[in-house]
C-alpha positions in Angstrom: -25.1 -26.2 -97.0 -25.7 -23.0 -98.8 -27.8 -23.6 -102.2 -25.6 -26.0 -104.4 -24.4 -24.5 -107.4 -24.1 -26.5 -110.7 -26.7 -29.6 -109.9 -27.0 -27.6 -107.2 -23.9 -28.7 -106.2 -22.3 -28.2 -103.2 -22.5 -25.6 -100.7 -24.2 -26.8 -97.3 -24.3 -28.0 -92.3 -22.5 -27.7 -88.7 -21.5 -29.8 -85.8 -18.4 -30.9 -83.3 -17.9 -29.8 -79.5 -16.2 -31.2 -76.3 -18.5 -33.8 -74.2 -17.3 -32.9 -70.9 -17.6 -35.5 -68.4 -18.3 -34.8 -64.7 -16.5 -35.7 -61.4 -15.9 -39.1 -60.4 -19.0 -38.8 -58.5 -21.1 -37.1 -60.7 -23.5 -38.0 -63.7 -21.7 -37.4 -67.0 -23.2 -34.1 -68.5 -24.6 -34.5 -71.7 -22.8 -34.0 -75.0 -23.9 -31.3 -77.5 -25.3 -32.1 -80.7 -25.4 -30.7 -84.5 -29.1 -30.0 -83.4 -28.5 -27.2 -80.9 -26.0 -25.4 -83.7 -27.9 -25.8 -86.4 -32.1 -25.8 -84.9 -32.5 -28.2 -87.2 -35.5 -29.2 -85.5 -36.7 -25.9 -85.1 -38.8 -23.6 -87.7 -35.8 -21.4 -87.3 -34.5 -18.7 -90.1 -31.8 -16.4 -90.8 -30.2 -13.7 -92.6 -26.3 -13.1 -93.5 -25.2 -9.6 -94.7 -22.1 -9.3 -97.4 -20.9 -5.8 -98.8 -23.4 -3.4 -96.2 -27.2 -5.7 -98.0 -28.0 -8.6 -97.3 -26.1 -11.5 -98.9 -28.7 -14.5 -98.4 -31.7 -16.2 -96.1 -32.5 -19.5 -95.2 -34.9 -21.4 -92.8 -35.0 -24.8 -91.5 -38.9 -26.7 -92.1 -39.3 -29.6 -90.1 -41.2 -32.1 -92.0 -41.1 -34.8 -88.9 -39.1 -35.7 -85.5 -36.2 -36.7 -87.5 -36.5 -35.0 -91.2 -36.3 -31.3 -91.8 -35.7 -29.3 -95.5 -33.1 -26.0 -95.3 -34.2 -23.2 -97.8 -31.5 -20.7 -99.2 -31.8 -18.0 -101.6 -32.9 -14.2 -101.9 -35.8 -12.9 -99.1 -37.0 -10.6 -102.0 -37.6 -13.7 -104.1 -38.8 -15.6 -101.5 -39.4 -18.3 -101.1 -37.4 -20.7 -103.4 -37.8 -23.3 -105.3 -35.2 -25.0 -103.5 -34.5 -27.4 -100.4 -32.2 -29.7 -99.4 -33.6 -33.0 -97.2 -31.2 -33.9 -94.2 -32.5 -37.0 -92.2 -31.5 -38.1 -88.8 -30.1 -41.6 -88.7 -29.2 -42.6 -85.0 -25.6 -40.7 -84.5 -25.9 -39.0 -88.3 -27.2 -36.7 -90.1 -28.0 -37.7 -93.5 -28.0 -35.7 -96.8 -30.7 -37.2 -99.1 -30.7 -34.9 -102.1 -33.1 -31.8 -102.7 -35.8 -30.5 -104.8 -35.4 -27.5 -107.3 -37.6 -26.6 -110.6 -40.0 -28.8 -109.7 -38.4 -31.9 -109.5 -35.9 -33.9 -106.9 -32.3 -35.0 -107.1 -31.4 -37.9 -105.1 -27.9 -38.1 -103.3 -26.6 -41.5 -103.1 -23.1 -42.7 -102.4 -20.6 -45.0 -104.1 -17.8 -44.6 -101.4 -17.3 -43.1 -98.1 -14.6 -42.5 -95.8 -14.0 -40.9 -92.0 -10.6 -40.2 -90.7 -9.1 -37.6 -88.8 -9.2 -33.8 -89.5 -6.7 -33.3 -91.6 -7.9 -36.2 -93.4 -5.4 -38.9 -92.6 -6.1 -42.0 -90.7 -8.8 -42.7 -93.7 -10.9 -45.7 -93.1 -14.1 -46.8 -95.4 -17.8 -45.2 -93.9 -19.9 -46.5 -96.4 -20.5 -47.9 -100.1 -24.1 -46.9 -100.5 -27.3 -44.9 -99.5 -27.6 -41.4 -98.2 -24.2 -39.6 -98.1 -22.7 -39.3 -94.1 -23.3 -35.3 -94.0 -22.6 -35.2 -90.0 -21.9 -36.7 -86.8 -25.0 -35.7 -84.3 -23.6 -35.7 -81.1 -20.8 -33.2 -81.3 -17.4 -35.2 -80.6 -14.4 -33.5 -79.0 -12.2 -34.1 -81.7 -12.3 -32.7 -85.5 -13.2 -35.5 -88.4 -12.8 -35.1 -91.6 -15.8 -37.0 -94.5 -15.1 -37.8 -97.9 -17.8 -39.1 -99.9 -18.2 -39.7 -103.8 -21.5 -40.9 -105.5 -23.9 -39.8 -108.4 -26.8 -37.3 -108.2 -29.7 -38.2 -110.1 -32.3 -36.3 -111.7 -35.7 -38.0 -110.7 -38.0 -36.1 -114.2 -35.4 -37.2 -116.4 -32.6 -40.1 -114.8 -29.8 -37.7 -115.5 -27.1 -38.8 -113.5 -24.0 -36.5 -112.2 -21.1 -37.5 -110.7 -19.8 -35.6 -107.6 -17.3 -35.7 -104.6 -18.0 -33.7 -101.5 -14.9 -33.1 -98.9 -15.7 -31.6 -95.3 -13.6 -31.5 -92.1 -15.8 -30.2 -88.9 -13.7 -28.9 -85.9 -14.8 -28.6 -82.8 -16.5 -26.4 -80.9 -14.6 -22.7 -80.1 -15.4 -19.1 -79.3 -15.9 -17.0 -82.7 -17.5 -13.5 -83.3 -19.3 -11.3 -85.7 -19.7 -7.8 -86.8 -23.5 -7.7 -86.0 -23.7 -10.5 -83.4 -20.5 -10.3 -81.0 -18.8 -13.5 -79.3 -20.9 -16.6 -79.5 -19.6 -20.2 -79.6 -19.0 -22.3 -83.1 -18.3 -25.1 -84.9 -16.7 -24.5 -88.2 -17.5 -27.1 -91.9 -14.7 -26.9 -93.8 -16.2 -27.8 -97.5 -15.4 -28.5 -101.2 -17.6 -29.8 -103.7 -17.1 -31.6 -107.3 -19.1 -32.5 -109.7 -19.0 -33.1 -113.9 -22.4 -31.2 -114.7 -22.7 -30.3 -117.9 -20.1 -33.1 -118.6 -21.3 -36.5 -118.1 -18.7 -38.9 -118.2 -15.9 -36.1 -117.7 -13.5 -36.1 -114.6 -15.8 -34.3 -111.8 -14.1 -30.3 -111.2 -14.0 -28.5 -108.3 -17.2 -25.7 -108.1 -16.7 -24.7 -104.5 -14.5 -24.3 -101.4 -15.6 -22.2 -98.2 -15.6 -22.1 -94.2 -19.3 -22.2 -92.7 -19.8 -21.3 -88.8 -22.8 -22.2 -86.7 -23.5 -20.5 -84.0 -24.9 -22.5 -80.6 -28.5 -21.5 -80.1 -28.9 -19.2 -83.5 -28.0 -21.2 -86.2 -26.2 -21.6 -90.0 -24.3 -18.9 -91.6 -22.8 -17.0 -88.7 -19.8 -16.6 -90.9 -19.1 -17.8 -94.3 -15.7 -17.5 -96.1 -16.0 -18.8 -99.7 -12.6 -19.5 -101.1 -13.7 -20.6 -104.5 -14.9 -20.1 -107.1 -14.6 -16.5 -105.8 -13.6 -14.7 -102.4 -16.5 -13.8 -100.9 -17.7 -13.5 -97.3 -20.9 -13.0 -95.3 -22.1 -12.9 -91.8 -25.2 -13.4 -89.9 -27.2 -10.0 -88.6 -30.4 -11.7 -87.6 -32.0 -14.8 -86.4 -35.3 -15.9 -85.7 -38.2 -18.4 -85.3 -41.4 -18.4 -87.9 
């Protein structure tokens, strides 16, 4: 989830750990959910640094115990006009669009599918409603989500097409620069859409790695693959 470009297309969210059961006498211990990687919950906020400045900010605003909007863009320009809307739905989290120049795009699917993570094993997730962003209670395996649906413009009924790949792995250690050895989970992402070419075969506008770190939040690492190479990590977190 990092601010979508074309549409505000794709860019964006982490979650997958081990559930790690107790003795044969003991109470299972609890799983670990996208909620303690991400504080989605939580009035949290970070910065990442690229190149020596600082490469981006965003901050989670809960709106109620299961809805919350994430905020990227600049700190000096802050704050945007920009948000995307995740909503918790039992063991999901659910992307229902976003607001930008002072009007909302809706997210709604036309075809879902789950499978494995490298994407085999397909089977159908969905055929409608919000798009399947990720699983909430972090599952020992990786998964891999495929979804495909229109975007539409709510101050004009413009309608884009996109398709949104993501494989999330499972938990693992991982380190930064500025923040040491902490504990992950890794979204793989690409995003597609046809703006600016309605009724044209949706293209792909971007590919990258996101890692969340347990406890601190989005963007502890970002490797952006397409369009351009570009990479970023987080130097500070914090609570507002």
């Amino acid at each position: 989830m990092i601010k979508r470009v074309s549409v505000r297309s794709a860019a964006v969210v982490g979650a997958a750990a081990v559930a790690v059961l107790g003795g044969m006498t003991g109470p299972a211990q609890a799983a670990e959910n996208y909620g303690q990687y991400s504080r989605f919950a939580e009035r949290s906020a970070g910065q990442h640094w690229a190149d020596g400045q600082v490469g981006g900010q965003w901050t989670w605003k809960p709106l109620s115990s299961t809805t919350s909007e994430i905020s990227w863009g600049d700190p000096k320009t802050w704050p945007p006009s920009y948000a995307e809307k995740f909503v918790r739905a039992g063991n999901w989290l659910m992307l229902d669009g976003w607001r930008d120049n002072g009007t909302y795009y809706d997210v709604r699917v036309t075809k879902e599918q789950i499978g494995d993570a490298k994407c085999g094993n397909l089977q159908t997730l969905a055929t409608s409603g919000r798009q399947h962003y990720v699983k909430w209670d972090i599952p020992a395996q990786g998964y891999c989500l495929k979804a495909w649906g229109t975007i539409t413009e709510q101050s004009s009924g413009k309608v884009v097409d996109f398709g949104h790949t993501q494989i999330w792995s499972p938990a693992a250690s991982c380190s930064n620069q500025y923040l040491g050895n902490q504990t992950c989970v890794k979204q793989w992402e690409s995003w597609w859409d046809n703006q600016g070419s309605p009724g044209k075969p949706i293209t792909r506008k971007l590919e990258r790695d996101q890692y969340l770190a347990r406890g601190k939040g989005m963007a502890f690492k970002i490797h952006q693959y397409f369009p351009k190479e570009w990479k970023s990590e987080a130097r500070s977190y914090w609570t507002w």
